[in-house]
mmJSON file of the N, C-alpha and C atoms, coordinates in Angstrom:
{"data_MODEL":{"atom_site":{
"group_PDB":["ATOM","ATOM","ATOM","ATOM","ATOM","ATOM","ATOM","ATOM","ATOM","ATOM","ATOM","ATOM","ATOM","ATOM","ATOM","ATOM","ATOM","ATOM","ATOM","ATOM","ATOM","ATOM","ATOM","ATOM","ATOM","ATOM","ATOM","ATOM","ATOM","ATOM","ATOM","ATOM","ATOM","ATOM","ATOM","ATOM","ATOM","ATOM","ATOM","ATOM","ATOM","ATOM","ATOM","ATOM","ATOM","ATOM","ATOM","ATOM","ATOM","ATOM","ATOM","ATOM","ATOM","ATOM","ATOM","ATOM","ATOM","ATOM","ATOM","ATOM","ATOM","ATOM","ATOM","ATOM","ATOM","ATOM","ATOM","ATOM","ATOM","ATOM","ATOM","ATOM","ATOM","ATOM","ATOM","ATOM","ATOM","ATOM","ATOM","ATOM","ATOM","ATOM","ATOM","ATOM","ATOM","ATOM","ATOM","ATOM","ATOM","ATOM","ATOM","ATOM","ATOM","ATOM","ATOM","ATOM","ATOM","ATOM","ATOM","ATOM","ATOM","ATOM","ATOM","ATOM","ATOM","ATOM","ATOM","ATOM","ATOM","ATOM","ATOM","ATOM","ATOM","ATOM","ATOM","ATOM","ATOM","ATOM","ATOM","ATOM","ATOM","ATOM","ATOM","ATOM","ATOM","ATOM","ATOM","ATOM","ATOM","ATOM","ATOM","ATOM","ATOM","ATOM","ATOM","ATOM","ATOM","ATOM","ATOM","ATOM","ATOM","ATOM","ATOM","ATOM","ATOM","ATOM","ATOM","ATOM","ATOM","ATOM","ATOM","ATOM","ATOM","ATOM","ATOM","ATOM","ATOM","ATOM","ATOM","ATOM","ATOM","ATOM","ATOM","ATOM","ATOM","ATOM","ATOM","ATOM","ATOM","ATOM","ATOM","ATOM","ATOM","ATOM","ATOM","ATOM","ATOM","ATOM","ATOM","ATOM","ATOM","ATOM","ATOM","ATOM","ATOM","ATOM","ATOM","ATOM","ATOM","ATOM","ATOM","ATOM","ATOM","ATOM","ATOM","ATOM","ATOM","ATOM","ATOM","ATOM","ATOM","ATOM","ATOM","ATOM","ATOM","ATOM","ATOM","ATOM","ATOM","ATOM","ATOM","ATOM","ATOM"],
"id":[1,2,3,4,5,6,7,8,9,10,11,12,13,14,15,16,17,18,19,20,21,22,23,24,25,26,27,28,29,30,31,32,33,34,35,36,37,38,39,40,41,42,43,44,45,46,47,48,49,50,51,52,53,54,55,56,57,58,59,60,61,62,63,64,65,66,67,68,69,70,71,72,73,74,75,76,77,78,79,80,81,82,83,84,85,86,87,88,89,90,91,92,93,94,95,96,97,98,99,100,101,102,103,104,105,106,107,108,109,110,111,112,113,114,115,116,117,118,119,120,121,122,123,124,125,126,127,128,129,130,131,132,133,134,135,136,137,138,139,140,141,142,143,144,145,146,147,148,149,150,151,152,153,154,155,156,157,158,159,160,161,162,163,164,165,166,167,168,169,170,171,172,173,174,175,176,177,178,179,180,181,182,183,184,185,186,187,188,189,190,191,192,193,194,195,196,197,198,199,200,201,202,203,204,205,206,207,208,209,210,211,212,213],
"type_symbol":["N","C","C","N","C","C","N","C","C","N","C","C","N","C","C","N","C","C","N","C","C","N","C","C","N","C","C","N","C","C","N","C","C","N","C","C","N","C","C","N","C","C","N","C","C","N","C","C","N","C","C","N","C","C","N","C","C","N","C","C","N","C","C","N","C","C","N","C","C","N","C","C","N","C","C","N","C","C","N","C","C","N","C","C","N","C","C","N","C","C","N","C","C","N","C","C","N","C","C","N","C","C","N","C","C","N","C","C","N","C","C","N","C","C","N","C","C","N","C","C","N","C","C","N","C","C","N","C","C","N","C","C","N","C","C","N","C","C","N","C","C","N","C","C","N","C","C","N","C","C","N","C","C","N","C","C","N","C","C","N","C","C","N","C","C","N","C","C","N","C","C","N","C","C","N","C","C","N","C","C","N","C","C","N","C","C","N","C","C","N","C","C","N","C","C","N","C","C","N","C","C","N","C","C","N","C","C","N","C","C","N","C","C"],
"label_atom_id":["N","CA","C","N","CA","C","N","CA","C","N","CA","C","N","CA","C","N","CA","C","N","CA","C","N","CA","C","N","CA","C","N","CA","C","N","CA","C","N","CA","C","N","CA","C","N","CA","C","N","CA","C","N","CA","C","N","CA","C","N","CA","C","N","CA","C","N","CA","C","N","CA","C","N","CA","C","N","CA","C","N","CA","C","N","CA","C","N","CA","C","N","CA","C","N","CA","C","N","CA","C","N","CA","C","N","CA","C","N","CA","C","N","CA","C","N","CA","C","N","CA","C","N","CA","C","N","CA","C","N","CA","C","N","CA","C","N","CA","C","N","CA","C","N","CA","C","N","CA","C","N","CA","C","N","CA","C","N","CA","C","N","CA","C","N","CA","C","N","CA","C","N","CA","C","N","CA","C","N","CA","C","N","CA","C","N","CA","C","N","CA","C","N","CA","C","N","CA","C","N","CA","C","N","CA","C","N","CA","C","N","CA","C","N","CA","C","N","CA","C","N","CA","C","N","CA","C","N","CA","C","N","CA","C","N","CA","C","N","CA","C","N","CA","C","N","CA","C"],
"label_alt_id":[null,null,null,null,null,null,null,null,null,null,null,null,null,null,null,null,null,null,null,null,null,null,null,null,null,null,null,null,null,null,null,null,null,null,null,null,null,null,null,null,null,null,null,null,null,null,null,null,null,null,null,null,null,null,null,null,null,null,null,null,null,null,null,null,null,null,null,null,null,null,null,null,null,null,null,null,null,null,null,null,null,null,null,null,null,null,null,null,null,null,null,null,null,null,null,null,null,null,null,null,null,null,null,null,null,null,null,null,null,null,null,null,null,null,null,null,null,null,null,null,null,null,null,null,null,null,null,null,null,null,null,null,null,null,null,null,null,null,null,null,null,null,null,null,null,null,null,null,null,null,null,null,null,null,null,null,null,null,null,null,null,null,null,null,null,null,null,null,null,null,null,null,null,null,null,null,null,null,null,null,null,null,null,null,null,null,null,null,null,null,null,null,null,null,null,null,null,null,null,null,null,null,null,null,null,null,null,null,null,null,null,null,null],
"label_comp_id":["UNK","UNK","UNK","UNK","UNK","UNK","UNK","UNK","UNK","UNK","UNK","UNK","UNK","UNK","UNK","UNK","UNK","UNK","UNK","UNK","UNK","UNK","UNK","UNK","UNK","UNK","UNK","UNK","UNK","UNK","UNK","UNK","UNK","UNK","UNK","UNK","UNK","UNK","UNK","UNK","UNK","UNK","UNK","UNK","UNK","UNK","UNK","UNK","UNK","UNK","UNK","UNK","UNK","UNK","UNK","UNK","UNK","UNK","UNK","UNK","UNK","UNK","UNK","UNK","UNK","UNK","UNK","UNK","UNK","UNK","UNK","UNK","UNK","UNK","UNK","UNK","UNK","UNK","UNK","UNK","UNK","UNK","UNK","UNK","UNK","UNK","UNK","UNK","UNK","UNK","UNK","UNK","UNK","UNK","UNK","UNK","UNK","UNK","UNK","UNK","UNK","UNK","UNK","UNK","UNK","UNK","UNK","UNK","UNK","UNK","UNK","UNK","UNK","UNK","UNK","UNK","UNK","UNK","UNK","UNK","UNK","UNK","UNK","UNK","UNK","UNK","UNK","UNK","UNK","UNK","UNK","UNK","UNK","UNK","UNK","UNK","UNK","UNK","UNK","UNK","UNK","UNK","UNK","UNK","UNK","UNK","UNK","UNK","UNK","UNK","UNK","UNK","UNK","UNK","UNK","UNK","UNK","UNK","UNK","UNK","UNK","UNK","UNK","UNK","UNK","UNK","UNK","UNK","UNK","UNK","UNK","UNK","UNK","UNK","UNK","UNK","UNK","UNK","UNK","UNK","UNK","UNK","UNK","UNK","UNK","UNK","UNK","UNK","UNK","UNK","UNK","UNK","UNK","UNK","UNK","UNK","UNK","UNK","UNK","UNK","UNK","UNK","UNK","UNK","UNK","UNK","UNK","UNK","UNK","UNK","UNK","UNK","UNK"],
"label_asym_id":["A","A","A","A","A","A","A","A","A","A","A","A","A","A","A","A","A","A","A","A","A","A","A","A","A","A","A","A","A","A","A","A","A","A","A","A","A","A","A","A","A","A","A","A","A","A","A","A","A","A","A","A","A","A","A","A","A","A","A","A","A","A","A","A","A","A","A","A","A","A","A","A","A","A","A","A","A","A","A","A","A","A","A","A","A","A","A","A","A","A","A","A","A","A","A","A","A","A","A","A","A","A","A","A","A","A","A","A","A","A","A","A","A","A","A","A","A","A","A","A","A","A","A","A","A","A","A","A","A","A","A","A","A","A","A","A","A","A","A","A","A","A","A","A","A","A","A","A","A","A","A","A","A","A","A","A","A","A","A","A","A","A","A","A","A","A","A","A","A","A","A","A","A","A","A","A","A","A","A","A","A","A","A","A","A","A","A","A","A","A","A","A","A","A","A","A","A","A","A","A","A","A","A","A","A","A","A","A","A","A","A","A","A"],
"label_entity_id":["1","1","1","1","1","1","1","1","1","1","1","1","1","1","1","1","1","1","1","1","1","1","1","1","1","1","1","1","1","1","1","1","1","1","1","1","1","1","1","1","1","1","1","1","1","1","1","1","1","1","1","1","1","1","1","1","1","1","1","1","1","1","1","1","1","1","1","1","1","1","1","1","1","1","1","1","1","1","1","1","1","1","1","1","1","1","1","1","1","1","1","1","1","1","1","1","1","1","1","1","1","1","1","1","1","1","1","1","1","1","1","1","1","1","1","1","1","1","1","1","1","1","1","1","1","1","1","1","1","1","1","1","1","1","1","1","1","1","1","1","1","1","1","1","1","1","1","1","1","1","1","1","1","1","1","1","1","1","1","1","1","1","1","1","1","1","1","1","1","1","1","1","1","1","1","1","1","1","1","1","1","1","1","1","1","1","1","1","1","1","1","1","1","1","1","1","1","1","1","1","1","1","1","1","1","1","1","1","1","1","1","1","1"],
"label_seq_id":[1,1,1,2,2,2,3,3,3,4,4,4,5,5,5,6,6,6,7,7,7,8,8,8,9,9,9,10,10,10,11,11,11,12,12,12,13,13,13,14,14,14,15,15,15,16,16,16,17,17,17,18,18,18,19,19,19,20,20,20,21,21,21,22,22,22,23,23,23,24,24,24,25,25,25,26,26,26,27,27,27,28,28,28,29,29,29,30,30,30,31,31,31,32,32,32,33,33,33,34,34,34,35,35,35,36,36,36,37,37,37,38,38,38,39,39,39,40,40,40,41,41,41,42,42,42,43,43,43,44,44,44,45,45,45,46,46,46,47,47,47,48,48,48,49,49,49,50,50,50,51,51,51,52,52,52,53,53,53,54,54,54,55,55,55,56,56,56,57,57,57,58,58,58,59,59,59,60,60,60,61,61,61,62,62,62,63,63,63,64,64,64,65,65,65,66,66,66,67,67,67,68,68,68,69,69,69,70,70,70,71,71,71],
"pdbx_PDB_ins_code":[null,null,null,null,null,null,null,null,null,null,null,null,null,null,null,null,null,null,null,null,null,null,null,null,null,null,null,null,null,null,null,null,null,null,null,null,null,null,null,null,null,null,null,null,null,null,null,null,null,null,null,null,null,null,null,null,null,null,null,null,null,null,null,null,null,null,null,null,null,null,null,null,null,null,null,null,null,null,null,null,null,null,null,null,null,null,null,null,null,null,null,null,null,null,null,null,null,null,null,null,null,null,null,null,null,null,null,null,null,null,null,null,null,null,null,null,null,null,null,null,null,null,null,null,null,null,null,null,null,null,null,null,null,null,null,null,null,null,null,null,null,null,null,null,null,null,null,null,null,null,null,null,null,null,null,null,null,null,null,null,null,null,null,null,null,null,null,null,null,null,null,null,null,null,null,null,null,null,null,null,null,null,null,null,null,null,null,null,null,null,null,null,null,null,null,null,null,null,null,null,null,null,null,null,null,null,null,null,null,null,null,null,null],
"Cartn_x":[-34.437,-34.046,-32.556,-32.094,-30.495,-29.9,-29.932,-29.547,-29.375,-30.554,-30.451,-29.321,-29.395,-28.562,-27.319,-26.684,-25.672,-24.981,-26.141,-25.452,-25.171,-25.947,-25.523,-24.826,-24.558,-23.402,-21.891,-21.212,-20.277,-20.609,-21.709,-21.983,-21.77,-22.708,-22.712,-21.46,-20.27,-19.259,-18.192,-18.374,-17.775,-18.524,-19.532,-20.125,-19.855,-19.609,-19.14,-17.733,-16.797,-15.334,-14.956,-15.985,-15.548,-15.995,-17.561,-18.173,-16.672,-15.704,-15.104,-13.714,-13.726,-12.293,-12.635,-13.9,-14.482,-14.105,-14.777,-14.871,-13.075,-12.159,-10.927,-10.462,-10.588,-9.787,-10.744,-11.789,-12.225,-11.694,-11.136,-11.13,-9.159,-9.068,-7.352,-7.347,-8.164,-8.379,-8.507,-9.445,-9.947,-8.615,-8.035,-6.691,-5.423,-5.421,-4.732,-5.045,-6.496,-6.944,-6.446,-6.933,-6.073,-4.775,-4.079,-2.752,-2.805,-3.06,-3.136,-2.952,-3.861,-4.634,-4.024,-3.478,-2.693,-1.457,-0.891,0.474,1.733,1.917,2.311,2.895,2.439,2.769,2.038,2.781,2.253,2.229,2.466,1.977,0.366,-0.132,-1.353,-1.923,-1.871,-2.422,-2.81,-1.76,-1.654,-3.011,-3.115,-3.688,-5.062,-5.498,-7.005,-6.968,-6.605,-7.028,-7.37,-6.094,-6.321,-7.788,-8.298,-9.404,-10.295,-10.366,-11.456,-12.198,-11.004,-10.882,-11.223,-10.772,-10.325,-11.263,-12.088,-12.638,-12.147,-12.039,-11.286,-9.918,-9.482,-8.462,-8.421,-9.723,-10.054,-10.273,-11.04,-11.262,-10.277,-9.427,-8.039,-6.954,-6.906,-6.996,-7.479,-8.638,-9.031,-9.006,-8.668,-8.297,-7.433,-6.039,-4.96,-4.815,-5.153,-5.382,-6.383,-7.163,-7.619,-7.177,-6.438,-5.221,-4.394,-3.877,-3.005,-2.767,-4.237,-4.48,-5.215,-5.914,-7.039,-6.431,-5.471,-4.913,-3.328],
"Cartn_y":[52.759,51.453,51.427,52.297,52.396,52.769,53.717,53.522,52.686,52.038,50.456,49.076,49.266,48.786,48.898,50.064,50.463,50.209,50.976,50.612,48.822,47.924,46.544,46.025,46.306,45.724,45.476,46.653,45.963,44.615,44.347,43.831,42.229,42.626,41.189,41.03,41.704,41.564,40.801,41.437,40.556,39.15,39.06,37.531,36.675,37.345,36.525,35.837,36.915,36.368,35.868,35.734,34.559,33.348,33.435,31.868,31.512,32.3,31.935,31.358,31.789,32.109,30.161,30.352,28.846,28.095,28.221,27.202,26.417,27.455,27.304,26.919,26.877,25.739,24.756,24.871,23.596,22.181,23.17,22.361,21.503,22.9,22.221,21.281,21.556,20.524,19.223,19.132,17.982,17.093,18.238,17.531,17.017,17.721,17.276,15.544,15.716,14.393,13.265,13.59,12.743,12.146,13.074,13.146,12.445,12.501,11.71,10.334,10.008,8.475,7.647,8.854,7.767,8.568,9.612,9.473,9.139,8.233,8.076,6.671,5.417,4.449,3.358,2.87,2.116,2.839,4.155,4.699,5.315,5.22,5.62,4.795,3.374,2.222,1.712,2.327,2.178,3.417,4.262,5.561,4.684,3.854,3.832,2.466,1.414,0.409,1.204,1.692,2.173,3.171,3.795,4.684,3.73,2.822,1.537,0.959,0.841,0.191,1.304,2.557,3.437,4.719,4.886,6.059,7.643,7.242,8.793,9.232,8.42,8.556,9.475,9.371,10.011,11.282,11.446,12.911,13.326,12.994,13.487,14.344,13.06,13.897,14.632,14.678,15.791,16.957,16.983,18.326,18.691,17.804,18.291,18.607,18.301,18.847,20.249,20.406,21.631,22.927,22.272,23.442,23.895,22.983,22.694,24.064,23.915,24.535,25.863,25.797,27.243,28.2,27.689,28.678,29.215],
"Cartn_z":[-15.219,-15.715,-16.047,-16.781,-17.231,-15.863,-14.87,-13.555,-13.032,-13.057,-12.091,-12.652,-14.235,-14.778,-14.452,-14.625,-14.134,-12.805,-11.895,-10.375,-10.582,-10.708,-10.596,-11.613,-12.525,-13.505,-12.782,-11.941,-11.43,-10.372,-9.698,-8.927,-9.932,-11.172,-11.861,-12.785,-12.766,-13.147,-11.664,-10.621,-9.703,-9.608,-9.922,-9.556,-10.937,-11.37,-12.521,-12.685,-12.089,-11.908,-10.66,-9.788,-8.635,-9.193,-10.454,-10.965,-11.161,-12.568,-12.828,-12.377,-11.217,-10.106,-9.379,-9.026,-8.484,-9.403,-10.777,-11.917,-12.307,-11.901,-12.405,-10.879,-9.99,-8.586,-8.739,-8.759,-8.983,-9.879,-11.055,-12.321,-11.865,-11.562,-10.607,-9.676,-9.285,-8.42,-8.529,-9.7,-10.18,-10.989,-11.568,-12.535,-11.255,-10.194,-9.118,-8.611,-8.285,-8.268,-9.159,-10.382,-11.44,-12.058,-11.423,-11.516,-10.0,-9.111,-7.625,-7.949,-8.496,-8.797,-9.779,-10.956,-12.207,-12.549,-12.174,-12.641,-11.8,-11.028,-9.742,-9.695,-10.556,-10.694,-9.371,-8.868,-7.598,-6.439,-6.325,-5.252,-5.754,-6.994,-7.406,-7.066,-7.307,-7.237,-6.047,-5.111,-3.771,-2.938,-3.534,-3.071,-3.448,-4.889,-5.605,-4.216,-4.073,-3.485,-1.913,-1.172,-0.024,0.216,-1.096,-0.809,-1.154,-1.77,-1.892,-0.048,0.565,1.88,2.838,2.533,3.897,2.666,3.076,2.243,2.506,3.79,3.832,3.366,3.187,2.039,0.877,0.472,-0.827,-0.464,0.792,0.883,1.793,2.516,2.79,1.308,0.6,-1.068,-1.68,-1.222,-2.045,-1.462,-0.125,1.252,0.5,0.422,0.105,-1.285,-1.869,-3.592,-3.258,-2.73,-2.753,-2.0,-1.233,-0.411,-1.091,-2.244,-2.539,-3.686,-4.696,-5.546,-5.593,-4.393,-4.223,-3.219,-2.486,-0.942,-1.784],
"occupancy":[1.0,1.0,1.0,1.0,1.0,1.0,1.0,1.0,1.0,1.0,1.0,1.0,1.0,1.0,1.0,1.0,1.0,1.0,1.0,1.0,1.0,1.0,1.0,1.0,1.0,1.0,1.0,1.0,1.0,1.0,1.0,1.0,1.0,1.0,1.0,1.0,1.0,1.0,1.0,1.0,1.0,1.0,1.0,1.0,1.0,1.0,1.0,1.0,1.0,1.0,1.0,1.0,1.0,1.0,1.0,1.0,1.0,1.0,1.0,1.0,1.0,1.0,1.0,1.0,1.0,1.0,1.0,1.0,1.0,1.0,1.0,1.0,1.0,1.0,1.0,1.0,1.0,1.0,1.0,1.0,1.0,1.0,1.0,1.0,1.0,1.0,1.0,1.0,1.0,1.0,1.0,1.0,1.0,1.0,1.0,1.0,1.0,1.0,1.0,1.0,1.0,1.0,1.0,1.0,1.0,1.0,1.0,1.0,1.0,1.0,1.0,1.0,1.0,1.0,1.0,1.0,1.0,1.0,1.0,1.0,1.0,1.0,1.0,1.0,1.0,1.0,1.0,1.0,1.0,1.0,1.0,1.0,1.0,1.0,1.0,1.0,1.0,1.0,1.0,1.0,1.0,1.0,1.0,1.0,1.0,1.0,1.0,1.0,1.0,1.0,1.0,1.0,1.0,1.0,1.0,1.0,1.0,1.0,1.0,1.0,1.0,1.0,1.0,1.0,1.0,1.0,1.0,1.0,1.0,1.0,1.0,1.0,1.0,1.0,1.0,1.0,1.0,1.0,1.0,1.0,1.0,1.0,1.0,1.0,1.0,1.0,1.0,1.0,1.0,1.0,1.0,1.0,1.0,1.0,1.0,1.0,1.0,1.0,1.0,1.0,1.0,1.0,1.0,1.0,1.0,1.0,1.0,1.0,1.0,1.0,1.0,1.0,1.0],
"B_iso_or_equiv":[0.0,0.0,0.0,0.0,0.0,0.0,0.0,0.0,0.0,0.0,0.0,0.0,0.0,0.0,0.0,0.0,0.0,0.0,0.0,0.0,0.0,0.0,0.0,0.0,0.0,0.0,0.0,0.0,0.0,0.0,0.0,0.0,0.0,0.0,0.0,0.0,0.0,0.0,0.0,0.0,0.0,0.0,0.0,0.0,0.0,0.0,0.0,0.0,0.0,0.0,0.0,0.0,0.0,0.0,0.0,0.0,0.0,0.0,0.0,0.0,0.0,0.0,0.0,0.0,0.0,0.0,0.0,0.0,0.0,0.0,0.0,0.0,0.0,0.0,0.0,0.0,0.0,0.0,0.0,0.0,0.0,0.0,0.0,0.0,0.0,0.0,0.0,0.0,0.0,0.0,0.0,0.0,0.0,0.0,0.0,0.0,0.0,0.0,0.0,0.0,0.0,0.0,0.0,0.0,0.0,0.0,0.0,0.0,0.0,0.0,0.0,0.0,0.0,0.0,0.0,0.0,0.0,0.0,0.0,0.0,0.0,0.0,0.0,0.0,0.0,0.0,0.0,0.0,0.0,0.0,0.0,0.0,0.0,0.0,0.0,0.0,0.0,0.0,0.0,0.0,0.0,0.0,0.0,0.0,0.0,0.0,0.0,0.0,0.0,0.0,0.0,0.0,0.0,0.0,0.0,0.0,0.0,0.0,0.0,0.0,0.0,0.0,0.0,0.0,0.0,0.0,0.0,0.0,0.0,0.0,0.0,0.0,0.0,0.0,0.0,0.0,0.0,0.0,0.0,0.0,0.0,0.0,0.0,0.0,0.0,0.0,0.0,0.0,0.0,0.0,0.0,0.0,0.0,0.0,0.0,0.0,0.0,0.0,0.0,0.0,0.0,0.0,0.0,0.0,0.0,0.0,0.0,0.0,0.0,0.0,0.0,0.0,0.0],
"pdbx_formal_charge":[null,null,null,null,null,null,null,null,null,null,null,null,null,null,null,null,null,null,null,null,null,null,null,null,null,null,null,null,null,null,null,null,null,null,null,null,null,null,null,null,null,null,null,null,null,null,null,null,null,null,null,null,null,null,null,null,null,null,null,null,null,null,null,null,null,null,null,null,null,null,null,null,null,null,null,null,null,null,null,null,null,null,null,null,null,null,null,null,null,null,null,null,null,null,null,null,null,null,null,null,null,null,null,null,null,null,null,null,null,null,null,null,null,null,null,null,null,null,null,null,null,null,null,null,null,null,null,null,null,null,null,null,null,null,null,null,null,null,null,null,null,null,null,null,null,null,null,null,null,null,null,null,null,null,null,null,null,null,null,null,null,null,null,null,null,null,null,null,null,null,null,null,null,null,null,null,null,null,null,null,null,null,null,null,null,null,null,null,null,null,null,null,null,null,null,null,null,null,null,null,null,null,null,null,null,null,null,null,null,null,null,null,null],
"auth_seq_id":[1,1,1,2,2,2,3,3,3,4,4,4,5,5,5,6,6,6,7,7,7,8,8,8,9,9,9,10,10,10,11,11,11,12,12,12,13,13,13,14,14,14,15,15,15,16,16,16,17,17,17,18,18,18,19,19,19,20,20,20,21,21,21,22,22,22,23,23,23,24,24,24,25,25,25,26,26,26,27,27,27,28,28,28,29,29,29,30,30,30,31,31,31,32,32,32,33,33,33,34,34,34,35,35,35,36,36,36,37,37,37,38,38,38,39,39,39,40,40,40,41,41,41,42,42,42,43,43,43,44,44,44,45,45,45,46,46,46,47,47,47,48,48,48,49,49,49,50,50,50,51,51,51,52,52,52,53,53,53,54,54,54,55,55,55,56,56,56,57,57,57,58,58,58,59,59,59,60,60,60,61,61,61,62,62,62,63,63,63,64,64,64,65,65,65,66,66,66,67,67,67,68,68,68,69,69,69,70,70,70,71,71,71],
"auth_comp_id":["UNK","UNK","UNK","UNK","UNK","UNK","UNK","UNK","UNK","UNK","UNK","UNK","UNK","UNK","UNK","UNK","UNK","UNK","UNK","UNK","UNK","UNK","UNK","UNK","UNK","UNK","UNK","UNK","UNK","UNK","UNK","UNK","UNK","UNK","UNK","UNK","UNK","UNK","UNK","UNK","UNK","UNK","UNK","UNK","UNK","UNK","UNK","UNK","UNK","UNK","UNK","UNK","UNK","UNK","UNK","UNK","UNK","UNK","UNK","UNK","UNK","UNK","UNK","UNK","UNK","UNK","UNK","UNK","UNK","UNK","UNK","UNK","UNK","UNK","UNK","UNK","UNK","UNK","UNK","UNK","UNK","UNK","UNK","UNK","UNK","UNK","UNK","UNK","UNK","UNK","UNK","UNK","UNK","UNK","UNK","UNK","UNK","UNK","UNK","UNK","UNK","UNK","UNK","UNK","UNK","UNK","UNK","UNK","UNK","UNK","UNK","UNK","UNK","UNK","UNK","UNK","UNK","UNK","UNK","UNK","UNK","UNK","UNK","UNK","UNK","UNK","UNK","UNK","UNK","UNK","UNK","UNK","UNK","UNK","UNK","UNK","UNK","UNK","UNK","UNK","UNK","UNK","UNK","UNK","UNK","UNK","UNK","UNK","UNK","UNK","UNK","UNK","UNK","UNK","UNK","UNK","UNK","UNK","UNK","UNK","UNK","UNK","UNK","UNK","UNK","UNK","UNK","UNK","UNK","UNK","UNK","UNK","UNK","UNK","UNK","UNK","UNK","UNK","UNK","UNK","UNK","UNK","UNK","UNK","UNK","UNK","UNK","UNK","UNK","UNK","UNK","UNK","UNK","UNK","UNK","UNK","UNK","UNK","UNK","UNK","UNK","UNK","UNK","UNK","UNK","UNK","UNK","UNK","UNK","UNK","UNK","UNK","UNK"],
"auth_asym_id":["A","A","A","A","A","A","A","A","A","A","A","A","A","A","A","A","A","A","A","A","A","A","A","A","A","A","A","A","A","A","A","A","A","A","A","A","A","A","A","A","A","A","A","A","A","A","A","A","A","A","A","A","A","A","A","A","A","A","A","A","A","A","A","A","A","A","A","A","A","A","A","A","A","A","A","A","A","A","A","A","A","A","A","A","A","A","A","A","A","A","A","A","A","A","A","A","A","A","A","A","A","A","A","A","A","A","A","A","A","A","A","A","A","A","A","A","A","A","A","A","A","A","A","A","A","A","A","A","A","A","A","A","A","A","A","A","A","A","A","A","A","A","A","A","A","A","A","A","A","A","A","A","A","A","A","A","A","A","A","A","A","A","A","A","A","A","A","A","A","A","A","A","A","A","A","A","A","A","A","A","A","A","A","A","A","A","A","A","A","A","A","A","A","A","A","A","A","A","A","A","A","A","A","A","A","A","A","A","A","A","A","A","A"],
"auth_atom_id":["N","CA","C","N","CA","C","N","CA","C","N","CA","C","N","CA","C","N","CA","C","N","CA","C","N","CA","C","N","CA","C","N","CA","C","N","CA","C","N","CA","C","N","CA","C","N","CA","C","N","CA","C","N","CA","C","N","CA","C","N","CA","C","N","CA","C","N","CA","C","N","CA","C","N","CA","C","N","CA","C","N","CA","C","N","CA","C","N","CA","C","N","CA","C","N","CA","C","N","CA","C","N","CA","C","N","CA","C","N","CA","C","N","CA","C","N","CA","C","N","CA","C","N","CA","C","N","CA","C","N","CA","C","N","CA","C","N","CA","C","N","CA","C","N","CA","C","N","CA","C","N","CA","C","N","CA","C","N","CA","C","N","CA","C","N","CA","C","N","CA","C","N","CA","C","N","CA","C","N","CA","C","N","CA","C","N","CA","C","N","CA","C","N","CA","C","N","CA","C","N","CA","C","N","CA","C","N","CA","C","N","CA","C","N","CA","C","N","CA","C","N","CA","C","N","CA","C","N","CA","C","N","CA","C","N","CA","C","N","CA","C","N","CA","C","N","CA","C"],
"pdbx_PDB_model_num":[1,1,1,1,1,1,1,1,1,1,1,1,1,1,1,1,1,1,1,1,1,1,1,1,1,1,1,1,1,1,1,1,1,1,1,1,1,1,1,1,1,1,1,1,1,1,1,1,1,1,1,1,1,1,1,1,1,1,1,1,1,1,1,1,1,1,1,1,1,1,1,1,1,1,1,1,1,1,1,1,1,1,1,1,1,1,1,1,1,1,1,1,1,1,1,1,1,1,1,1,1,1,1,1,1,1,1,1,1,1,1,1,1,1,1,1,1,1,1,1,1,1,1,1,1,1,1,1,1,1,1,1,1,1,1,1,1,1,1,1,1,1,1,1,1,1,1,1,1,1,1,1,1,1,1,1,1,1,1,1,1,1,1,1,1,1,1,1,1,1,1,1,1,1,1,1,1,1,1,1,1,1,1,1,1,1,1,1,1,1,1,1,1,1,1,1,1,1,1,1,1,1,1,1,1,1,1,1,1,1,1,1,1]
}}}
């Protein structure tokens, strides 16, 4: 039992710091978005209507916010 423990503890120590490695581009990501949409002035405004109309818009944004932040 303490063997088995052992051998997989590093295993559940790496899966733990990719949750966390995910959890944190994700979260960049998300603040990228936000900052996309409202700190920008009328090019934000311009980005929320155009992804209203053109949906891929949004996920073009969110490509590039996630390149942006995870690569």
């Amino acid at each position: 039992m303490l063997l088995t423990f052992l051998s997989e503890s590093p295993r559940k120590f790496a899966i733990f710091g990719l949750r966390r490695k995910i959890l944190a581009d994700f979260h960049a990501t998300a603040n990228c978005l936000v900052d996309a949409y409202s700190n920008h002035g009328w090019v934000s405004v311009w980005a929320f209507v155009q992804t209203a109309f053109i949906p891929a818009t949004g996920v073009a944004l969110a490509a590039a916010c996630a390149a942006n932040e995870c690569l």
